[in-house]
C-alpha positions in Angstrom: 0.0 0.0 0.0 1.2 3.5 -0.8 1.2 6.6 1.4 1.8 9.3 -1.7 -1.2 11.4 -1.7 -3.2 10.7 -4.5 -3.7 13.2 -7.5 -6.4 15.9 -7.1 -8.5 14.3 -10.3 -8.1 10.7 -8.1 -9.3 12.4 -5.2 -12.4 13.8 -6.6 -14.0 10.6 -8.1 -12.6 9.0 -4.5 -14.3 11.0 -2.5 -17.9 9.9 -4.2 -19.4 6.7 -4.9 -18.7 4.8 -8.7 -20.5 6.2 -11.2 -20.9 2.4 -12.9 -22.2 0.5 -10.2 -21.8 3.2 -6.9 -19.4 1.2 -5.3 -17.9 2.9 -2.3 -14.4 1.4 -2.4 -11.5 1.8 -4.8 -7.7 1.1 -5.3 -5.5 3.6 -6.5 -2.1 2.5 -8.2 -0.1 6.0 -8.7 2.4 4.4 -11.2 1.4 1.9 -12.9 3.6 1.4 -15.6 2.8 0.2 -19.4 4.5 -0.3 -22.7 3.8 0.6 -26.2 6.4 -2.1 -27.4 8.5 -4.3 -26.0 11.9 -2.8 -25.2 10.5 0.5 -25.4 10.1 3.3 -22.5 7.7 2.9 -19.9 4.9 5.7 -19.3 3.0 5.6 -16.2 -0.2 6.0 -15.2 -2.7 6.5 -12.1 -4.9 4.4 -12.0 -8.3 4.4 -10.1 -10.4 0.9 -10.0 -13.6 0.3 -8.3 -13.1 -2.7 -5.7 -17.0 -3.8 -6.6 -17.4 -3.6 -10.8 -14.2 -2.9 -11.4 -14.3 0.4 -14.0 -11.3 1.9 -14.1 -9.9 5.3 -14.6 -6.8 6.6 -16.2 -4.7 9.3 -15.4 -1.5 10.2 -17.6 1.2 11.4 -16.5 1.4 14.1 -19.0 4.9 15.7 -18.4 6.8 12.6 -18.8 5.3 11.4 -21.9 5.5 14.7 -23.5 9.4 14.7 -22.4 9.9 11.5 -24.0 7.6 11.4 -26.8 7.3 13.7 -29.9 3.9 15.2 -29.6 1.7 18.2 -30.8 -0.4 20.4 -29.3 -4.2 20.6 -30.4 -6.4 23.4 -29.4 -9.6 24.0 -30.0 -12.1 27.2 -28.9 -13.6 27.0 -25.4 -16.8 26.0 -24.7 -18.9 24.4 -22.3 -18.4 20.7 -21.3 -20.5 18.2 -22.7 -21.7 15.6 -20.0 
């Protein structure tokens, strides 16, 4: 078990039940690591998973794949979010 504080996006769908099932536990892996290919660099993730259904959430770690990954930029004009 980890004692890192979890990030403020974890904390905000922690601090409610699931929206899936409205499960009232989860675990929270802060660096969970994945590959693209084998042999290639790791990017890491936090992950969020319901205890009861099992829906799980993603969070990148946005700074270290941009630093390691050639990337672009998109933007778009602001406007409300759809939900």
């Amino acid at each position: 078990m980890t004692t890192a504080t979890p990030s403020a996006a974890v904390q905000y769908l922690a601090s409610r039940p699931c929206r899936l099932c409205a499960g009232t536990e989860f675990s929270d892996f802060q660096s969970l690591g994945f590959v693209h290919v084998e042999g290639s660099s790791h990017h890491y993730f936090e992950t969020l998973i319901c205890r009861t259904c099992k829906k799980t959430d993603l969070f990148a770690s946005l700074s270290e794949i941009e630093r390691k990954n050639p990337h672009t930029v998109l933007r778009v004009p602001a406007t409300p979010p759809v939900r």
